[in-house]
TIZA-791997 format. One record per atom (N, C-alpha, C): x, y, z. Coordinates in steps of 0.05 Angstrom, whole numbers, padded with zeros to 5 digits, always signed. Example, Ala and Ser with C-alpha at 12.3 -4.5 7.8 and 13.67 -1.06 7.14 Angstrom:
BEGIN
+00264-00114+00156+00246-00090+00156+00264-00066+00156+00257-00045+00142+00273-00021+00143+00258+00001+00157
//
This chain:
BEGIN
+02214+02231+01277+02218+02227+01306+02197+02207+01315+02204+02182+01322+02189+02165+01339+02185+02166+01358+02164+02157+01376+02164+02155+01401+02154+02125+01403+02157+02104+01423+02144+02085+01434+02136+02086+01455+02111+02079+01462+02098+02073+01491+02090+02045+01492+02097+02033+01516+02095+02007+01512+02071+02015+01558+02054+01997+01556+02038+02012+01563+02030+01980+01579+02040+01975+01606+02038+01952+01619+02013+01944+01624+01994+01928+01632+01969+01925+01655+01982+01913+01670+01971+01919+01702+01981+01903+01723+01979+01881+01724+01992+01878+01747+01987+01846+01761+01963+01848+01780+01939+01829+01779+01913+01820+01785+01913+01827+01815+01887+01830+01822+01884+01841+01855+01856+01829+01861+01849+01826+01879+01822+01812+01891+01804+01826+01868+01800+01859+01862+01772+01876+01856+01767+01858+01834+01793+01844+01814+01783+01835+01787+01772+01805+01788+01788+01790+01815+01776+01761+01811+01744+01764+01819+01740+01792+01837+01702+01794+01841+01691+01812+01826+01701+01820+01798+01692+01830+01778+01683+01862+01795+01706+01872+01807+01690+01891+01829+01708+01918+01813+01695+01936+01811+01711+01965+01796+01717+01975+01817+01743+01984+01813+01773+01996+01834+01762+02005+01851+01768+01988+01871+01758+01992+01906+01788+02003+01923+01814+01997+01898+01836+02019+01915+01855+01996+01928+01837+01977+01923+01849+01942+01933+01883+01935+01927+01898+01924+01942+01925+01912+01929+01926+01896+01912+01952+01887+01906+01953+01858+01891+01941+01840+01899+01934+01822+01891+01934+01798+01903+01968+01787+01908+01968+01754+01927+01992+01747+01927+02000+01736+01899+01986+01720+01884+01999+01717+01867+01999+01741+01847+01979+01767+01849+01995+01781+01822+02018+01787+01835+02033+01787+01856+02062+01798+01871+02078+01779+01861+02079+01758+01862+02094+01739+01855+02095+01735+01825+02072+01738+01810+02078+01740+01780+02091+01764+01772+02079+01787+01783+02107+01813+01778+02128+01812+01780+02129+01796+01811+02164+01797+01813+02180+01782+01798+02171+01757+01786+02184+01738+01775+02190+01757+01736+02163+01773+01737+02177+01789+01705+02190+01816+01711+02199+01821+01740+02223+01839+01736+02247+01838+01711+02261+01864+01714+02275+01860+01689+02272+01849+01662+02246+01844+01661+02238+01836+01631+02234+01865+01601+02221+01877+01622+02218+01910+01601+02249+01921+01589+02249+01928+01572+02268+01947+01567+02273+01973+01578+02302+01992+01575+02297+02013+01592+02283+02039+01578+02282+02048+01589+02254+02066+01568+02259+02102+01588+02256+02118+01570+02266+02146+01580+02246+02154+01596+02230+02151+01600+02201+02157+01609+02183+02136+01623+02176+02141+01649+02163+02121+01660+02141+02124+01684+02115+02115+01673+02097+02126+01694+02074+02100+01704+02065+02118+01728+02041+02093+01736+02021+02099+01731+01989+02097+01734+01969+02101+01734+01969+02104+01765+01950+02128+01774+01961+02127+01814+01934+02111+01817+01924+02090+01820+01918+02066+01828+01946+02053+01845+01932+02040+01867+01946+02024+01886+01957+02000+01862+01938+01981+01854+01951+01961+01845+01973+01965+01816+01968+01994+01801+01990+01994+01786+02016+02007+01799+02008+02032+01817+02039+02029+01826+02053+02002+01845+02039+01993+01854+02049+01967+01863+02056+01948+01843+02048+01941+01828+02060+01933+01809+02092+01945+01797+02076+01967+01792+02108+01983+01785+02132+01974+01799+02127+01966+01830+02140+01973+01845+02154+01944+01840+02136+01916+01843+02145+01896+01840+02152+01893+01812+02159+01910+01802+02174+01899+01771+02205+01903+01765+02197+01933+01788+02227+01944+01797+02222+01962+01786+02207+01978+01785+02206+02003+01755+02207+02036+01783+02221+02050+01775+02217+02080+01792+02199+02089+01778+02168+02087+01772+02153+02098+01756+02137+02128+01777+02138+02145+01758+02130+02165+01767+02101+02160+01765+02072+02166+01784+02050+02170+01784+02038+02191+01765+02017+02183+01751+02014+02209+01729+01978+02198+01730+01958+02237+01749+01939+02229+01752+01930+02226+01725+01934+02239+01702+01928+02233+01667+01913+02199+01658+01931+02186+01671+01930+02157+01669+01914+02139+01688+01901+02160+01710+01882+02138+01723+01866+02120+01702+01846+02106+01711+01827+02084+01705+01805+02108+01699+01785+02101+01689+01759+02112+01687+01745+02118+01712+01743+02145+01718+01725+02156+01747+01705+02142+01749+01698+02125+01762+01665+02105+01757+01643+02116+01784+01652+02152+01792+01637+02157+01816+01619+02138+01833+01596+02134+01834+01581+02117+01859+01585+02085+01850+01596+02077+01826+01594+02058+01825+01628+02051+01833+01644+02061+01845+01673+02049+01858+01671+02030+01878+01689+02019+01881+01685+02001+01898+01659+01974+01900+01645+01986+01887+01614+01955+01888+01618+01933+01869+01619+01917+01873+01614+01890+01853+01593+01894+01830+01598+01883+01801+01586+01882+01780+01562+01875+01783+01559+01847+01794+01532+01837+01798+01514+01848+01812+01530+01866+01834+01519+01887+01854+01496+01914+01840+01516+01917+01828+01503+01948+01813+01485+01936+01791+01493+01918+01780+01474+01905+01754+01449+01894+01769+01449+01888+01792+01417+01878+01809+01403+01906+01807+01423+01926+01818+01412+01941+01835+01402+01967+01814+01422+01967+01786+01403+01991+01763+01407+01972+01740+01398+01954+01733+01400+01940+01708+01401+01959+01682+01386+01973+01673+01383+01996+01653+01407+02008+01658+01417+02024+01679+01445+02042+01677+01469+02022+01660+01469+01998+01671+01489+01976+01669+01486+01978+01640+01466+01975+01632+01454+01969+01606+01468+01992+01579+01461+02019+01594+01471+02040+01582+01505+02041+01580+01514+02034+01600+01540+02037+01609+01562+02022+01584+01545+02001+01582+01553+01975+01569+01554+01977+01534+01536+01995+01533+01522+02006+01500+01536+02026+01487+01535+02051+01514+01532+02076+01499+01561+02095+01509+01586+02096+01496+01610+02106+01505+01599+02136+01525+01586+02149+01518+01577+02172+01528+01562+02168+01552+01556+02143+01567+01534+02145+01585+01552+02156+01623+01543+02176+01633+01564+02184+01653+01544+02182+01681+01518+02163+01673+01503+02162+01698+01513+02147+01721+01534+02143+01727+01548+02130+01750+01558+02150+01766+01550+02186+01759+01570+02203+01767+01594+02207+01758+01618+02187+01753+01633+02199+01739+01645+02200+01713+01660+02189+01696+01672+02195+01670+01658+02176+01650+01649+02185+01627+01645+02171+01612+01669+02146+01599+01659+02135+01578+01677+02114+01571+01694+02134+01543+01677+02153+01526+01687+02169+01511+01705+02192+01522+01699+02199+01549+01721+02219+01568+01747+02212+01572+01743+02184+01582+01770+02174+01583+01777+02167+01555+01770+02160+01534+01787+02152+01509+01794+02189+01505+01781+02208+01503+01796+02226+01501+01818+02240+01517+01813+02234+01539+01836+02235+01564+01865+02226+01560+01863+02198+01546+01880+02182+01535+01890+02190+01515+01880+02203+01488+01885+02211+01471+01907+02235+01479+01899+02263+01491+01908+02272+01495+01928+02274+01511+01945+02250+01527+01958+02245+01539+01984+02230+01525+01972+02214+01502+01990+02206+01478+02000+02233+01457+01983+02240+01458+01994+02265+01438+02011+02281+01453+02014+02283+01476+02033+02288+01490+02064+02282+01500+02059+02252+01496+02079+02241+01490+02099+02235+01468+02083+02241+01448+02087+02245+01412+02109+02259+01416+02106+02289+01431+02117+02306+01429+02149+02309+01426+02159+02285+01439+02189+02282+01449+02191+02252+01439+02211+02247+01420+02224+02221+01414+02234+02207+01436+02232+02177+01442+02241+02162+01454+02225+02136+01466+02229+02126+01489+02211+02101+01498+02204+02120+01521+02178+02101+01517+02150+02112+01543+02147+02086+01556+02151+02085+01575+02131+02054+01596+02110+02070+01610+02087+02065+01611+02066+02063+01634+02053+02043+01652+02048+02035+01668+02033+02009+01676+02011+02031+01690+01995+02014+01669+01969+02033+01674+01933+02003+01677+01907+02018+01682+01896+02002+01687+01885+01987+01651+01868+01968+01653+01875+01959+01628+01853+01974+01618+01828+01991+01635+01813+02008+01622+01829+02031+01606+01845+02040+01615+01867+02062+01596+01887+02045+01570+01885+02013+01576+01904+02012+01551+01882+02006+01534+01859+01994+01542+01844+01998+01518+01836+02024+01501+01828+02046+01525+01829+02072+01509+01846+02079+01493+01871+02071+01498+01899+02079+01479+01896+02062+01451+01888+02035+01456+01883+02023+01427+01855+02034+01411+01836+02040+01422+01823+02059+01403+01829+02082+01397+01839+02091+01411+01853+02124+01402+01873+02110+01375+01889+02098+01375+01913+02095+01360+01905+02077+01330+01877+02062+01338+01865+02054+01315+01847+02074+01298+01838+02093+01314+01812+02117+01301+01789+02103+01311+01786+02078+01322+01761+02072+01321+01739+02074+01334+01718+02075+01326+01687+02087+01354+01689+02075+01376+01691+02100+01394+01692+02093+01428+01675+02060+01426+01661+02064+01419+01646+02048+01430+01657+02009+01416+01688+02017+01412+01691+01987+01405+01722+01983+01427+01709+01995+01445+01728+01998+01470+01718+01961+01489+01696+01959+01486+01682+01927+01496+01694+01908+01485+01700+01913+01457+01714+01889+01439+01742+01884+01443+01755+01895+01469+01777+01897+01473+01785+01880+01493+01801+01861+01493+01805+01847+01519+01837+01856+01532+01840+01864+01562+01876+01870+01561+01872+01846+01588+01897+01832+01590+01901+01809+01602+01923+01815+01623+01920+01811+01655+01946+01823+01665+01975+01817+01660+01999+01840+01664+02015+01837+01663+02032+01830+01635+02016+01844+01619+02015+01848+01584+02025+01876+01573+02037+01873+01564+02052+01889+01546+02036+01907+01518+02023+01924+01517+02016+01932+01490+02027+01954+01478+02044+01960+01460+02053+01978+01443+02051+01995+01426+02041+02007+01429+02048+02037+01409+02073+02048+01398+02078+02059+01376+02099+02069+01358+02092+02090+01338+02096+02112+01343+02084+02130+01322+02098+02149+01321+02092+02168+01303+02093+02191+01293+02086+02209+01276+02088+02247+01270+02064+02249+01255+02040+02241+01266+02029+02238+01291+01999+02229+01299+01985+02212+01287+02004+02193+01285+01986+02153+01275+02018+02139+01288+01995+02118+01300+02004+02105+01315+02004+02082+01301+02024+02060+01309+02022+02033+01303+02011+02015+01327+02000+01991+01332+01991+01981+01352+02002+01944+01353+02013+01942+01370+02020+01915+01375+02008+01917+01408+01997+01886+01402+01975+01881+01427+01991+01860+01445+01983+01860+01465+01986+01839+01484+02004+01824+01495+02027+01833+01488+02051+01807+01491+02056+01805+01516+02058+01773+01529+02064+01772+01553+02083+01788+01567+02083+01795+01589+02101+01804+01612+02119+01783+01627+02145+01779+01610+02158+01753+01627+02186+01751+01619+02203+01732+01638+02229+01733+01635+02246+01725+01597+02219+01712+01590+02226+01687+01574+02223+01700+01535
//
């Protein structure tokens, strides 16, 4: 029994052009207009969820997708550091940044580690294992990277070496609990 999850990142919103962690912000205009234009591009898929972030269900929304919200799939809890700009928090605790950046386990921002969420993720795929068929999520691209280390085995901590690009497609296919991984494919009519 297979399952596929094909596991969207949104379309772009102001927080990422100011390197700013989820302030709750919308799309920008053009990620709206690049969504809308890759409506109908996905396949139909039995299963379909958002990350409850504003800019992925909005996305969802401009893709055309009825995706159900699933809190499982938020982004990484980044407690006091939500909403502030990179450069902001990196002036303001250089060492935390430092740790943050290093050590999968570091949860001094108040909330989730980077190893919490890859197991969050994990456990959320294994859940999906459960039942043969297609999975869509459009989730943030901090969760599709967790999903590619989960699905590779590899140490949290090569979650940095990961780049997800908006409005990208990455795939999973598994069964038996091993996954296959196809990365990145554009989100488009074409």
């Amino acid at each position: 029994m297979t399952t596929r999850v094909m596991l969207v990142s949104p379309a772009a919103g102001a927080s990422q052009r100011e390197v700013r962690f989820d302030d709750g912000g919308p799309l920008s205009e053009a990620g709206v207009r690049r969504a809308r234009a890759a409506a109908g591009s996905l396949p139909v898929a039995d299963r379909v969820f958002a990350s409850p972030s504003v800019r992925c269900r909005d996305t969802a929304v401009e893709l055309g997708l009825s995706a159900r919200p699933e809190a499982e799939l938020a982004g990484c809890a980044m407690g006091d550091w939500g909403g502030r700009a990179l450069a902001e928090v990196a002036a303001a605790e250089p060492v935390a940044v430092s740790s943050w950046l290093r050590d999968p386990d570091f949860d001094g921002h108040g909330g989730e580690s980077l190893r919490q969420l890859c197991d969050r993720i994990a456990g959320w795929l294994t859940t999906m294992a459960l039942d043969a068929g297609r999975v869509l999520a459009v989730v943030e691209p901090d969760v599709v990277r967790a999903a590619a280390v989960c699905a590779l085995r590899v140490p949290a901590d090569a979650f940095w070496r990961l780049d997800v690009a908006p409005l990208t497609v990455t795939e999973l296919s598994g069964r038996g609990g091993r996954w296959n991984l196809g990365l990145g494919r554009a989100l488009d009519r074409g």
